[in-house]
KESEKE-350085 format. One record per residue: residue in three letters; x, y, z of N, C-alpha, C in turn. Coordinates in steps of 0.2 Angstrom, whole numbers, padded with zeros to 4 digits, always signed. Atoms other than C-alpha are relative to their C-alpha. Layout:
<pts>
AlaXYZXYZXYZ...
</pts>
This chain:
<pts>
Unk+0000-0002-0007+0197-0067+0066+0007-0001+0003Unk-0006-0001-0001+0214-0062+0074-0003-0003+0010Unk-0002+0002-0007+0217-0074+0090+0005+0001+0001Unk-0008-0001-0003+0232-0068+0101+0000-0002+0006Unk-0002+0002-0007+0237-0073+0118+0005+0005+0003Unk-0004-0003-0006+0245-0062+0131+0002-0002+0007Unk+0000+0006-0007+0253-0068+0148-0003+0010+0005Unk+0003-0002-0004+0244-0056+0161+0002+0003+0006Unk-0001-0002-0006+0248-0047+0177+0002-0006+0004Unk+0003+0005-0008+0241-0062+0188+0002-0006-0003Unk-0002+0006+0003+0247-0075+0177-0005-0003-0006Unk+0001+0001+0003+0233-0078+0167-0003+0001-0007Unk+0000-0001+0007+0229-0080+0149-0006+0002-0002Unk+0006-0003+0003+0215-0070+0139+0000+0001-0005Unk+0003+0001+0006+0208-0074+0123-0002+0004-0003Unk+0003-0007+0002+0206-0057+0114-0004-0002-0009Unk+0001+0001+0002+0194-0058+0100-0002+0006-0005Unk+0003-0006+0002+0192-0045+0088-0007-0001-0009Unk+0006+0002+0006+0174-0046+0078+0000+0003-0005Unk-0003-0005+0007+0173-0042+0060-0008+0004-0001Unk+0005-0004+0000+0161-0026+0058-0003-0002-0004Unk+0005-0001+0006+0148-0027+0047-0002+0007-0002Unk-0002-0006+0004+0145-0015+0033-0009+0006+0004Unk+0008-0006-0001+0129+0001+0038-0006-0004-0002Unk+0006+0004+0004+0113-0005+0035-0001+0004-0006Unk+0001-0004+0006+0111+0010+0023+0003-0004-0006Unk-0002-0001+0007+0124+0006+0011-0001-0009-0002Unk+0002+0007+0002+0119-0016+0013-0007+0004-0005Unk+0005-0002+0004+0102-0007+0007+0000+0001-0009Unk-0003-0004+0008+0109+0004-0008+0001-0007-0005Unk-0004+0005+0003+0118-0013-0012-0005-0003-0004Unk+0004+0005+0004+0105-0023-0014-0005+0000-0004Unk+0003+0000+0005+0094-0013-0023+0003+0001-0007Unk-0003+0000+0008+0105-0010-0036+0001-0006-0003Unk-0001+0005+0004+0110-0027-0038-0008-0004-0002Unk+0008+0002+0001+0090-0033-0037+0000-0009-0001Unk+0000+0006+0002+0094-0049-0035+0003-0004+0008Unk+0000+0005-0008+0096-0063-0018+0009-0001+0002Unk-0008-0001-0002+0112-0060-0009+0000-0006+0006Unk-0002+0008-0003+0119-0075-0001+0005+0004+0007Unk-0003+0000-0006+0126-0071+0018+0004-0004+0005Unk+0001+0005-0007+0134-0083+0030+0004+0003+0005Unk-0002-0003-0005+0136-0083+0045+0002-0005+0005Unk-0001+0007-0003+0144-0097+0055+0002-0001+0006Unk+0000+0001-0009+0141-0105+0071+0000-0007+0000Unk+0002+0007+0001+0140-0122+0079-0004+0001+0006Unk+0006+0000-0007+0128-0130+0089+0004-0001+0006Unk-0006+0000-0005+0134-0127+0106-0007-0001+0006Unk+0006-0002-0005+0124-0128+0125+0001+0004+0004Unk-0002-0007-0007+0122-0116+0140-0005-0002+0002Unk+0006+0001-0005+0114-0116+0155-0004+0007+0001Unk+0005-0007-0002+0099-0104+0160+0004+0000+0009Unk-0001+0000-0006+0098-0097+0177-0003-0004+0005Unk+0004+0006-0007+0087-0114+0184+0006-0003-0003Unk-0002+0008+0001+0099-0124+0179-0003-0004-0005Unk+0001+0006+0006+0094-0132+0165+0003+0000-0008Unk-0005-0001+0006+0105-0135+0148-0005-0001-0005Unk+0004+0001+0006+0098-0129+0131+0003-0002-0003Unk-0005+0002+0007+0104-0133+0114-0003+0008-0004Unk+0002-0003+0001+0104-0118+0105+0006+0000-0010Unk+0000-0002+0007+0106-0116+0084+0001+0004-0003Unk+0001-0004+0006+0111-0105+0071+0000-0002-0004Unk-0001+0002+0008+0110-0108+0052+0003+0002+0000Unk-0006-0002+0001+0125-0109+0045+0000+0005-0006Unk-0001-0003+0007+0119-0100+0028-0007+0004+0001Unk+0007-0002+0001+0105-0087+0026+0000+0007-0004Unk-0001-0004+0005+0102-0080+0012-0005+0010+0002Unk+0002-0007-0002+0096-0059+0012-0003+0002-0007Unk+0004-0004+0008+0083-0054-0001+0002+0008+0003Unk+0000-0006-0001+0083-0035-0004-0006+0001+0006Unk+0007-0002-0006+0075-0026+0012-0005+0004+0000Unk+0006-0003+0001+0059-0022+0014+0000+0009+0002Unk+0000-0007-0001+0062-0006+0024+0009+0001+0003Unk-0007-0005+0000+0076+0007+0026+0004+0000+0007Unk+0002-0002-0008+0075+0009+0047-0002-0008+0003Unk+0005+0003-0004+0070-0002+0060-0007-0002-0001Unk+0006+0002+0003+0055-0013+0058-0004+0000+0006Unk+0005+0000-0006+0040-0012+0071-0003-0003+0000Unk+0006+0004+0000+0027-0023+0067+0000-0005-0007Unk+0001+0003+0006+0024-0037+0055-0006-0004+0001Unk+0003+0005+0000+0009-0049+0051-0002-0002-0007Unk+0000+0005+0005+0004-0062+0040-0008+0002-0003Unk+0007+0001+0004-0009-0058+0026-0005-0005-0004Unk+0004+0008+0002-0011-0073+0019+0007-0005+0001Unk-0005+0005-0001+0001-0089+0017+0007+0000-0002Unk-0007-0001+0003+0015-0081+0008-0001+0009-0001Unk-0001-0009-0001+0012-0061+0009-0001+0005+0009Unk+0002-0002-0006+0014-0052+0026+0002+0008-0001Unk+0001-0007-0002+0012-0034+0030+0005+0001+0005Unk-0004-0001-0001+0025-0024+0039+0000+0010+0001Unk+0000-0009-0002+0029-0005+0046+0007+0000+0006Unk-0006-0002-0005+0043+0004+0054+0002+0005-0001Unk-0002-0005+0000+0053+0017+0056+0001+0007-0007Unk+0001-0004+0005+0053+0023+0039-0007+0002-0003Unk+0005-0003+0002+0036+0027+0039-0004-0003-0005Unk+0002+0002+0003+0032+0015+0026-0004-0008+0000Unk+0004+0009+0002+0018-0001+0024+0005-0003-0004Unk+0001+0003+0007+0026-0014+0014-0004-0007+0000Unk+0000+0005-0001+0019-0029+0008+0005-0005-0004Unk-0009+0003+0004+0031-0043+0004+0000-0006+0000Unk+0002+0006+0002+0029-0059-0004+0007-0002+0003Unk-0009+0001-0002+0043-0068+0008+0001-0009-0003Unk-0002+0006+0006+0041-0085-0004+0004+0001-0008Unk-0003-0003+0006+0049-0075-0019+0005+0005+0002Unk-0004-0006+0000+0057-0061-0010+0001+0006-0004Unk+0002-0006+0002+0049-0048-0018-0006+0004+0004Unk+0003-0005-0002+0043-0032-0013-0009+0001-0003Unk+0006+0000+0004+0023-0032-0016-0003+0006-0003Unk+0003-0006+0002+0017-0015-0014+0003+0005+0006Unk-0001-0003-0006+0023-0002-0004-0007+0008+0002Unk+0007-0003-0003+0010+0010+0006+0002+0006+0004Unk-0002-0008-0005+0013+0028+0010-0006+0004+0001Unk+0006-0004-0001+0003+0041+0020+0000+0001+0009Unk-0003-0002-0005+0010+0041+0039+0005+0005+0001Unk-0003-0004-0002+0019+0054+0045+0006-0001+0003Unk-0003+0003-0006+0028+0046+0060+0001-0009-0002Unk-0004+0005+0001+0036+0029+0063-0007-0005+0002Unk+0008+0005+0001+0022+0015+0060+0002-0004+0007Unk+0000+0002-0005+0018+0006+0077-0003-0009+0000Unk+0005+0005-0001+0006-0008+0074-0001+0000-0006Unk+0005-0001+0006-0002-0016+0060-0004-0008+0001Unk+0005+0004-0002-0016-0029+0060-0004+0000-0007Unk+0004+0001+0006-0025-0038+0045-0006-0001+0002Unk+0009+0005-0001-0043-0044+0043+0000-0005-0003Unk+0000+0012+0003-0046-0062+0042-0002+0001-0009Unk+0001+0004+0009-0047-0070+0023-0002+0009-0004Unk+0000-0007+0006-0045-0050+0013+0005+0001-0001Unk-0006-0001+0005-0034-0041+0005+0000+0008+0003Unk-0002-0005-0003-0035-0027+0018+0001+0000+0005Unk-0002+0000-0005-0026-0021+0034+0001+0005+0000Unk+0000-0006-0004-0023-0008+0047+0009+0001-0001Unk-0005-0004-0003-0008+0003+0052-0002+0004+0004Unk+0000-0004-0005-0006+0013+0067+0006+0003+0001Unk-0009-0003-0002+0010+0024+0072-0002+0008+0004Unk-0004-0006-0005+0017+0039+0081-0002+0006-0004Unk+0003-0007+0002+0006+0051+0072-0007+0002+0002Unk+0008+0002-0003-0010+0046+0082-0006-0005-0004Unk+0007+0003+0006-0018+0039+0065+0000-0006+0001Unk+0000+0008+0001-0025+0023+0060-0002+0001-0005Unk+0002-0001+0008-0026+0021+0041+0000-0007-0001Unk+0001+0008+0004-0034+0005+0031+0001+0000-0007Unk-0004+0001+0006-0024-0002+0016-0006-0003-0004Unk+0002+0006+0005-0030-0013+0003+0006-0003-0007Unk-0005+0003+0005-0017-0025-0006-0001+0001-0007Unk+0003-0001+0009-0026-0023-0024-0004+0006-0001Unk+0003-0006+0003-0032-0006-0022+0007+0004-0001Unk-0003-0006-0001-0023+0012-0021+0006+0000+0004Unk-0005+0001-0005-0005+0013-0013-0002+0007+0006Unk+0004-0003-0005-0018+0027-0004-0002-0003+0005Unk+0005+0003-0007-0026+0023+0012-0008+0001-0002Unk+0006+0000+0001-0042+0019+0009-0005+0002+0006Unk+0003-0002-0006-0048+0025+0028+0005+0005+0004Unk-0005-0003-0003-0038+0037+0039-0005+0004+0006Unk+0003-0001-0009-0045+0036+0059+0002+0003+0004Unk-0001-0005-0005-0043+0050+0070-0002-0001+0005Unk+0003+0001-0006-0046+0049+0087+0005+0001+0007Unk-0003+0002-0005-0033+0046+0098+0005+0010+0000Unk-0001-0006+0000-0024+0061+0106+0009-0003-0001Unk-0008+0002+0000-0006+0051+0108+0003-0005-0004Unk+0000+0006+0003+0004+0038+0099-0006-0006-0001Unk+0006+0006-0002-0008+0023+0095+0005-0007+0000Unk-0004+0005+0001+0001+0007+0099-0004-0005+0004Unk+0005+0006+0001-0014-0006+0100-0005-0001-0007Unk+0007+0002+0007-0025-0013+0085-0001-0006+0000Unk+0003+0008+0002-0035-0027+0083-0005-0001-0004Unk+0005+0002+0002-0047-0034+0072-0006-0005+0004Unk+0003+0007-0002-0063-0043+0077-0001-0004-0004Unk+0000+0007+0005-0065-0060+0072-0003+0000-0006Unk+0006-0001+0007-0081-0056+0061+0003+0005-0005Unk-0002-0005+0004-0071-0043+0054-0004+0007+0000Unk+0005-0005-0002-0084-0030+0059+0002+0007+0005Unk-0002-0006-0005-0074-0019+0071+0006+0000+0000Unk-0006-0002-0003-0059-0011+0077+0002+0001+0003Unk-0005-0001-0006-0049-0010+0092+0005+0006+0000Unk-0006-0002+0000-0037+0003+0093+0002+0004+0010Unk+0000+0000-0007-0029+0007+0110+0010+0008+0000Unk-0005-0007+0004-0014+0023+0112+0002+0000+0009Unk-0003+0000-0004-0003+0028+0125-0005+0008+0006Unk+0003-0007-0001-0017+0044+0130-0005-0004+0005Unk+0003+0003-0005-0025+0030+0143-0004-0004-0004Unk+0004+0003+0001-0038+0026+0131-0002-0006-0005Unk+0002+0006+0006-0049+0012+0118-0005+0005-0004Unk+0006-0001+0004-0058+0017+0104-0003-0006-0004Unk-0001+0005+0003-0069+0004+0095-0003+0004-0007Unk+0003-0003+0004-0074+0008+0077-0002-0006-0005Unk+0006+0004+0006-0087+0002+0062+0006-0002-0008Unk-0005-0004+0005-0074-0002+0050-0004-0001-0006Unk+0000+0000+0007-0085-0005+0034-0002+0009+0001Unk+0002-0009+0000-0090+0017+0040+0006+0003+0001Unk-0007-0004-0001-0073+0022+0048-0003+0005+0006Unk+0001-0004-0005-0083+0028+0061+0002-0004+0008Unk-0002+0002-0012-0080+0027+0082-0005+0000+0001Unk+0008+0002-0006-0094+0020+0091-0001+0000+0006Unk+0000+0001-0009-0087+0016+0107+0006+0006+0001Unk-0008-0003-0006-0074+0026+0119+0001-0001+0006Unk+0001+0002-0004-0067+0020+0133+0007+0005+0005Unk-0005-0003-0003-0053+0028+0147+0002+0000+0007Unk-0003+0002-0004-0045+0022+0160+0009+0002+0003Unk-0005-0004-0003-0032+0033+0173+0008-0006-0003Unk-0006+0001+0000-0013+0029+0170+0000-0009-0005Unk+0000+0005+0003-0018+0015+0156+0003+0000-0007Unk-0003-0002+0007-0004+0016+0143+0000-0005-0003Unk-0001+0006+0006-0007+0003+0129+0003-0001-0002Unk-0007+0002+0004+0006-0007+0123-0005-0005-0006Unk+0005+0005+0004-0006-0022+0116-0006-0002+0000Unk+0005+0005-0002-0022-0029+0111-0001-0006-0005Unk+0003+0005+0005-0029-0042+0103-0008-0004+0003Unk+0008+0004-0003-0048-0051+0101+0000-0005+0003Unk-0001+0009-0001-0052-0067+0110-0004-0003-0005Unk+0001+0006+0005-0059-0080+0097-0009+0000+0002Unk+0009+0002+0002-0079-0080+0095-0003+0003+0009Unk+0003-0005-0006-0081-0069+0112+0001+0005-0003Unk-0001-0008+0001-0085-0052+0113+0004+0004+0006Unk-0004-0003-0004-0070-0049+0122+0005+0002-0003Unk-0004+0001+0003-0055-0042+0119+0007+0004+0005Unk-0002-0001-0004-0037-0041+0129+0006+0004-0001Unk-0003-0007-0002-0026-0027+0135+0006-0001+0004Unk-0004-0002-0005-0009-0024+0141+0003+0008+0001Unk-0003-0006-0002-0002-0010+0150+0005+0003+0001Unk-0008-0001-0003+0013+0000+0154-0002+0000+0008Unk+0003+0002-0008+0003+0000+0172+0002-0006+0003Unk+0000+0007+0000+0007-0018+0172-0005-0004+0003Unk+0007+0001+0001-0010-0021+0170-0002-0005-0005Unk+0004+0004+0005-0018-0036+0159-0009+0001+0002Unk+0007-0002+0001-0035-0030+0156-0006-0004-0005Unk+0003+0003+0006-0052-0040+0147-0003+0004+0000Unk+0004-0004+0001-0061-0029+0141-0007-0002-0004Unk+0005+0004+0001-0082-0033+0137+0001+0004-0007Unk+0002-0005+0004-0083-0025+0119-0008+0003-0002Unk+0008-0002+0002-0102-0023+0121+0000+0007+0006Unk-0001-0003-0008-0100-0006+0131+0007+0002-0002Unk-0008-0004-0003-0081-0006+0131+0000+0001+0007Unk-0001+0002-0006-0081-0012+0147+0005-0001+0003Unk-0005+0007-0001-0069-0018+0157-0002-0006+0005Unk+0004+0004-0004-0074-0035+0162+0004-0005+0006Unk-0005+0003-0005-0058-0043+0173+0007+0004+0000Unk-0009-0003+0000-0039-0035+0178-0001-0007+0003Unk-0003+0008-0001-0029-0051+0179+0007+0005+0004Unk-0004-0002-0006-0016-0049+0196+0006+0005-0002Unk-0004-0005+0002-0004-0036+0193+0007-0004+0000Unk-0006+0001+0000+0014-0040+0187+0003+0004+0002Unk-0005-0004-0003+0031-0035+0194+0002+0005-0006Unk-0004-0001+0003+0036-0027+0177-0005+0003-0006Unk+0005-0002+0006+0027-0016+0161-0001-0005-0003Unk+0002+0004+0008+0017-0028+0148+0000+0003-0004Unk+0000-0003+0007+0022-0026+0132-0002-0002-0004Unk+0005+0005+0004+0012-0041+0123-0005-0001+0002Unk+0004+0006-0001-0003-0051+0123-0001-0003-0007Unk+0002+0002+0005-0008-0065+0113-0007-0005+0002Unk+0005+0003+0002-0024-0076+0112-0001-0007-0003Unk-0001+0007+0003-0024-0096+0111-0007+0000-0004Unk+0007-0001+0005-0036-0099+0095-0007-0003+0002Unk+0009+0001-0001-0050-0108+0105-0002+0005+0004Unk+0002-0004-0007-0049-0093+0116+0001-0002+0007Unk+0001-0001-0008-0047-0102+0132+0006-0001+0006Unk-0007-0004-0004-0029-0094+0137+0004+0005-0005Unk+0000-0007+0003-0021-0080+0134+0011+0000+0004Unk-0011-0001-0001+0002-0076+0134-0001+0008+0004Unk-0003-0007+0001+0007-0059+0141+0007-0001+0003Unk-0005+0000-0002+0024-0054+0143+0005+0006+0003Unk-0003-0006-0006+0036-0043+0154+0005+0002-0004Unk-0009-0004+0002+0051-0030+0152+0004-0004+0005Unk-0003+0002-0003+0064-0032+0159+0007+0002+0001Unk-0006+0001+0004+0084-0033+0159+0003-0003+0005Unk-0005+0003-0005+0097-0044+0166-0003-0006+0002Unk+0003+0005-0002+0085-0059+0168-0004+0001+0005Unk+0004-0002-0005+0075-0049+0181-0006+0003-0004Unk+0007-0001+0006+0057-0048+0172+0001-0005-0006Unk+0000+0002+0005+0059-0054+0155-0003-0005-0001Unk+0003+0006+0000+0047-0068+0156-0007+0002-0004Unk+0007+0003+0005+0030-0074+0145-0003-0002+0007Unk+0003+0002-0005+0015-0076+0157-0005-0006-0005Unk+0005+0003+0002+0001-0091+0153-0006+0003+0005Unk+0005-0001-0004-0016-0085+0160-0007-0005-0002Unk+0008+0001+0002-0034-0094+0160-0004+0003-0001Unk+0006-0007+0002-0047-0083+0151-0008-0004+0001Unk+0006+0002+0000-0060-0096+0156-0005+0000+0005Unk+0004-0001-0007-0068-0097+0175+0006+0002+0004Unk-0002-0003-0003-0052-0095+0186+0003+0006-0001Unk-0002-0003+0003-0043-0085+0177+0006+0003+0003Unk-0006-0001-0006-0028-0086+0188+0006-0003-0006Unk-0007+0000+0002-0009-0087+0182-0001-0009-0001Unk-0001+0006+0002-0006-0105+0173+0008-0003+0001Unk-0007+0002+0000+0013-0106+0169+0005+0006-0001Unk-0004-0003+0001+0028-0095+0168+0005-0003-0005Unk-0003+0000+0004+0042-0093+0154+0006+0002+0000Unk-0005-0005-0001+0058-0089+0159+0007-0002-0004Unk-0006+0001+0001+0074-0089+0151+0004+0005-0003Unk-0002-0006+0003+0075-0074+0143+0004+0007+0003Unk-0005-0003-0007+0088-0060+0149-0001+0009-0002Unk+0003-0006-0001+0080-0044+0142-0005+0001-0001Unk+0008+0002+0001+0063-0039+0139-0002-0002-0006Unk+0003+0005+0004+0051-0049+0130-0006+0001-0004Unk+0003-0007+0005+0045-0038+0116-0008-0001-0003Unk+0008+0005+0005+0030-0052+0107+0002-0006+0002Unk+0000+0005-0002+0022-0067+0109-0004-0004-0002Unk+0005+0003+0001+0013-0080+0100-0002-0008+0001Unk+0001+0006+0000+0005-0097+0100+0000-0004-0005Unk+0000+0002+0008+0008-0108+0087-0004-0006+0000Unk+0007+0005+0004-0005-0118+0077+0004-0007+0002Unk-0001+0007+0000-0006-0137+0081+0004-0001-0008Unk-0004+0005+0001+0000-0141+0065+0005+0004-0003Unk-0009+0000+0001+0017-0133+0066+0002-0003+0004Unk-0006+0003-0011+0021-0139+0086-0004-0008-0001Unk+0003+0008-0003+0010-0155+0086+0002-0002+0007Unk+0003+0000-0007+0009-0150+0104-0001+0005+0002Unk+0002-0004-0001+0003-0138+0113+0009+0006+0001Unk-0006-0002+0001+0017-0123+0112+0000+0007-0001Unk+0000-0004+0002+0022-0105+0111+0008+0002-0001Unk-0006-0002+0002+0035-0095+0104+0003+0009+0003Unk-0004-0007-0002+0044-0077+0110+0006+0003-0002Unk-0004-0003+0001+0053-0064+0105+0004+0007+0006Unk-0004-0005-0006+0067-0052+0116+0005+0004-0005Unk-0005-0006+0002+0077-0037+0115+0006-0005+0002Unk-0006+0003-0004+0092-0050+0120+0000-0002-0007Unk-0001+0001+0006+0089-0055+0099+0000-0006+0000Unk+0000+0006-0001+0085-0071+0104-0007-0003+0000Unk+0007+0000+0000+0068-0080+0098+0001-0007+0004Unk+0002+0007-0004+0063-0096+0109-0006-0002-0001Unk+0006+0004-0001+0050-0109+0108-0002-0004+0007Unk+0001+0004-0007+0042-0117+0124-0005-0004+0000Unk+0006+0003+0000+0030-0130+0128-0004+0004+0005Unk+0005-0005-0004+0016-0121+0135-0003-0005+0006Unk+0004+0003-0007+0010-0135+0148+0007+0001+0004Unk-0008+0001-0005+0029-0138+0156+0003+0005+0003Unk-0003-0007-0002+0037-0121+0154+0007+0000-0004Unk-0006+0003+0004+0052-0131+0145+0000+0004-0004Unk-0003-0002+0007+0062-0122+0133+0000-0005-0006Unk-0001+0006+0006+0063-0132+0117+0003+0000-0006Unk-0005-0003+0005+0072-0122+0106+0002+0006+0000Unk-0002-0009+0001+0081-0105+0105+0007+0001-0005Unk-0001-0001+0008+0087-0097+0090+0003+0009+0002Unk-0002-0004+0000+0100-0082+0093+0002+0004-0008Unk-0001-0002+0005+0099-0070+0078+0005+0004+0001Unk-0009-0002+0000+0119-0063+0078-0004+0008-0004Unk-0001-0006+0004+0117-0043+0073-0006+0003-0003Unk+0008-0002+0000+0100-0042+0075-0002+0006+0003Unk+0000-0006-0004+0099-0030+0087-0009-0004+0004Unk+0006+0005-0001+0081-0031+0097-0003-0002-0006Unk+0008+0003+0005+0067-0039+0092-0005+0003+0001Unk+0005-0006-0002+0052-0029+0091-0009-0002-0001Unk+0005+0000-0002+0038-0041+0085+0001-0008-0004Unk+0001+0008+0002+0034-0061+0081-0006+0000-0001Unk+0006+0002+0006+0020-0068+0068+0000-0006-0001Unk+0003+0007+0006+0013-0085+0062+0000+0002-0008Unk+0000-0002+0007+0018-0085+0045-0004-0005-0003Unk+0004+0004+0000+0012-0102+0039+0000-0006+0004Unk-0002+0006-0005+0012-0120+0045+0005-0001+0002Unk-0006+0002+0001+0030-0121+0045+0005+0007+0002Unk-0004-0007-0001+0036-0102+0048-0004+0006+0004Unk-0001-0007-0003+0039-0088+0058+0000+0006-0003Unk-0002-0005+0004+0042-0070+0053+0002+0003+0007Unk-0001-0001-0007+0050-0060+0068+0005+0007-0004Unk-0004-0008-0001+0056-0040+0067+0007+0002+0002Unk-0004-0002-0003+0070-0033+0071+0003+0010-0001Unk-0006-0005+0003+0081-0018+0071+0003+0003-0003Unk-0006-0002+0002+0097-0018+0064+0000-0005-0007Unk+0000+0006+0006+0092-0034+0050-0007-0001-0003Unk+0007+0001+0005+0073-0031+0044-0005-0006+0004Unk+0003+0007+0000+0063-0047+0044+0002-0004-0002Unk-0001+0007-0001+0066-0063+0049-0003-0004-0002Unk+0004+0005+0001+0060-0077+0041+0004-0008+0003Unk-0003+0004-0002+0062-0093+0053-0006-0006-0002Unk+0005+0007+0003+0056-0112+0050+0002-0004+0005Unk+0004+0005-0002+0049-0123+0062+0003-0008-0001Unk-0002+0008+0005+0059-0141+0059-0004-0004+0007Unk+0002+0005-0003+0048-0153+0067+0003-0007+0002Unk-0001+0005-0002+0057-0167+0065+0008-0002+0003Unk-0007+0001-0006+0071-0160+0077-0001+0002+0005Unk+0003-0004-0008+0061-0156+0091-0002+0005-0001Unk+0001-0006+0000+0054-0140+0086+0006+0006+0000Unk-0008-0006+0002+0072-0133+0080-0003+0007-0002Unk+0002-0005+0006+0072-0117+0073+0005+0002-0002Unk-0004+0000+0004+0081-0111+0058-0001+0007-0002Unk+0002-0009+0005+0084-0093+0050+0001-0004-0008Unk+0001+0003+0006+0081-0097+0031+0001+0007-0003Unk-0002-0006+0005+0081-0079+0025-0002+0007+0002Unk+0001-0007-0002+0080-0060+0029-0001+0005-0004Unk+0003-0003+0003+0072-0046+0023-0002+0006+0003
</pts>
């Protein structure tokens, strides 16, 4: 890095710093499949602190070493979730499922039969099968040990589909689309049962609540929506925010729920907490974040051994929070990340989080620094 000093008009001195480009992602790509083997990257930073816009000073971490298995996809990543304890699913820009053992850093299986750039994807509890959804209106169901074929391919929606969810029993499917409406469907038939459609209600997320028949909704409206699934009803609108929802998530007894805002410049960009159980009025806000606030999850007691959520931002920056205080506890800039597009539980100890311009993120949870976080490896 080429430091120089110049004296200035006005007298003073300015620190010109010129960053060393990194190489296309294509040709990182090309690279690594030809060598087929774990490529060592570092990247070096110290821990250093900043203050937010309340006034309060974080500490904020990078790893100084992370290694870069070959990458899963070619493009931009969209979606990831966690199929079991060391395999997660994945969709993006190129059009392609993958699965990907990220304890080995190999590629498990890859899964074609989209058109368009995949939007969503959603496993079913304890199987070996999961959704995709994308920008071709479809929703197609995989199976890890079957056919690199789609086993299912669900028609319905007239526009993009960018909501899916599984219910808990595994018995149905949610899907939600930017065309205002829900469809709910039989997945052991592949049929639509329910239909539901609501004016100016563009789906960004859903997800089920935990042993109800409910399931929740945000909007580009800036709408948080419960919806009854008996009927496909809508059972509550929770108070309207200043700014489009682009997540929800679901604490695992069901009884609170995250959504979070767009934004840019530190105006929006925040994670809401709500209660899903009698008041069902705003609990705690999240702010610290300075663009919009793309995902959002709750992390299992025994990764945080407190209560606690995690977020991700197009500002390439993931943060953990205490979900009672609103405290920051950790934040973790990924350098050349580009946004972030979606955050997953991976196992007790790890994260997985999307991006852009670098694949998937694999972060780890260090408990015993306060809920540090660490990049360990990308993909």
């Amino acid at each position: 890095m080429d430091h120089s000093f110049q004296k200035q008009p006005q007298g003073m001195l300015l620190r010109r710093c010129q960053p060393k480009q990194s190489p296309p992602r294509e040709v990182f790509c090309r690279l690594c499949t030809r060598m087929g083997k774990l490529q060592s990257k570092l990247r070096h930073s110290t821990c250093n602190k900043y203050s937010r816009p309340d006034g309060i000073t974080e500490e904020r971490v990078q790893t100084k070493a992370c290694p870069e298995y070959s990458p899963a996809h070619t493009d931009a990543v969209s979606a990831v979730a966690a199929l079991s304890s060391d395999i997660c699913v994945s969709g993006g820009k190129d059009k392609t499922v993958v699965a990907y053992n990220w304890k080995t850093g190999n590629v498990v299986k890859r899964f074609k039969g989209h058109e368009r750039e995949i939007t969503k994807v959603a496993c079913i509890p304890k199987s070996n099968q999961f959704f995709s959804a994308s920008r071709d209106k479809m929703v197609m169901m995989w199976d890890l040990h079957g056919s690199t074929e789609p086993k299912q391919q669900l028609s319905g929606h007239a526009m993009v589909v960018t909501g899916l969810a599984v219910s808990p029993d595994s018995s149905q499917l949610c899907t939600g689309s930017r065309d205002n409406s829900l469809l709910l469907w039989d997945v052991r038939t592949g049929r639509c049962v329910e239909r539901a459609s609501v004016s100016r209600n563009l789906v960004t997320h859903l997800c089920w609540v935990p042993r109800e028949p409910c399931i929740l909704q945000t909007s580009e409206d800036k709408a948080i929506r419960l919806w009854d699934s008996r009927g496909l009803q809508v059972a509550h609108v929770f108070p309207a925010k200043q700014h489009i929802q682009t997540h929800c998530a679901v604490s695992g007894d069901g009884h609170t729920c995250i959504s979070c805002s767009s934004g840019f410049g530190g105006e929006g960009c925040e994670a809401t907490l709500w209660d899903l159980r009698q008041t069902r009025n705003k609990i705690c806000e999240y702010k610290g974040h300075f663009q919009t606030v793309a995902s959002c999850v709750f992390l299992p007691r025994a990764l945080a051994l407190m209560p606690a959520i995690a977020t991700s931002s197009h500002d390439c920056k993931v943060k953990i929070w205490n979900q009672d205080t609103g405290a920051c506890l950790s934040t973790l800039p990924l350098d050349g990340s580009g946004p972030l597009t979606s955050l997953a539980v991976g196992d007790t100890v790890s994260l997985l989080c999307t991006s852009f311009n670098r694949g998937i993120h694999l972060l780890r949870v260090d408990r015993s620094r306060g809920l540090e976080l660490r990049e360990v490896a990308a993909f």
